[in-house]
N, C-alpha and C positions, 0 to 999 in steps of 0.2 A: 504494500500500500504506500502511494506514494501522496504527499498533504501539500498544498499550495493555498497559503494564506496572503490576504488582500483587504483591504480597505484603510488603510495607515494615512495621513497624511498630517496637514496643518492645520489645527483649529482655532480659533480664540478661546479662549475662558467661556464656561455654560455653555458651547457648543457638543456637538454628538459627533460619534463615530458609529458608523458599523464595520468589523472583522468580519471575514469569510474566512473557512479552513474546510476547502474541499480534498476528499480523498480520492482518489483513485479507485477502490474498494470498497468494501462494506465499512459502516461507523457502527457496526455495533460491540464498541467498545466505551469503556467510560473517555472521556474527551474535555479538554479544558485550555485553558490560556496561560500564560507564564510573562511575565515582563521583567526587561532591566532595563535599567536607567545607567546612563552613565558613573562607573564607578564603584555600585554597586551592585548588590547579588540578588541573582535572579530570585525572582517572587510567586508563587500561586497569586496568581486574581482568580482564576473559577474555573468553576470543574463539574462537571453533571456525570452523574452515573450513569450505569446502563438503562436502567429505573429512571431516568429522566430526572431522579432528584440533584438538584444544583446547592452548591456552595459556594461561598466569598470570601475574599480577607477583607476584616471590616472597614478596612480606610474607602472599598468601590461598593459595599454593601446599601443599596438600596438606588444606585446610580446606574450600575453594570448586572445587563441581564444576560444568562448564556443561554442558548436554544439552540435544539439540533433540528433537522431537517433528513430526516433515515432516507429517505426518497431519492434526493438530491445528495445522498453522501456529504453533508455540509454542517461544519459546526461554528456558531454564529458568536459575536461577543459587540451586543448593543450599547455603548457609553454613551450615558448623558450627562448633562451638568460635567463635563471637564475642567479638571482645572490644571495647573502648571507642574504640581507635582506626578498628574497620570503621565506625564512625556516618559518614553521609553519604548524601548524595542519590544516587540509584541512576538511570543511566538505561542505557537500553537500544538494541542499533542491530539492525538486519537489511538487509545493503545498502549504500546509501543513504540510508535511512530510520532516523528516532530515535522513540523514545516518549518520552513524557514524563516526569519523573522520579517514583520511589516515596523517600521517606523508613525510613533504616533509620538507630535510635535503640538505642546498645548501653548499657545504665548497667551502672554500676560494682559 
């Protein structure tokens, strides 16, 4: 299985992103997102299980939604309300399996 994640770019402050992380194969595995920021060490943002049940680290906790899409092979990560400290490289897992990272740049 091979993952290609998409949606990264530059937002202002309270602006939204949507991540894409499509696979190549089936997603039925638990699936989630990871980010680093410059400097420092990669982080869980979220993660859904096979069970469809999703987790947070509380700092994106009510801001950052994950959803899969079993159909489309696709695992999703909805940010809203951005702010300066979400900037970081965004990667993606399904599995075993990583994509590669998407850039997500929040200015001030």
């Amino acid at each position: 299985v091979q993952l290609q994640a998409s949606g990264g770019g530059l937002v202002q402050a309270g602006g939204s992103l949507r991540l894409s992380c499509v696979a190549s194969g089936s997603t039925s595995s638990a699936a989630g997102w990871y980010r680093q920021a410059p400097g420092k060490g990669r982080e869980l943002v979220a993660a859904i299980t096979r069970a469809g049940s999703p987790t947070y680290t509380p700092s994106v906790k009510g801001r950052f939604t994950i959803s899969t899409d079993n159909a489309k092979n696709t695992v999703y990560l909805q940010m809203d309300s951005l702010k300066p400290e979400d900037t970081a490289t965004y990667y993606c897992f399904i599995g075993a399996q990583w994509g590669q990272g998407t850039q997500v740049t929040v200015s001030s």
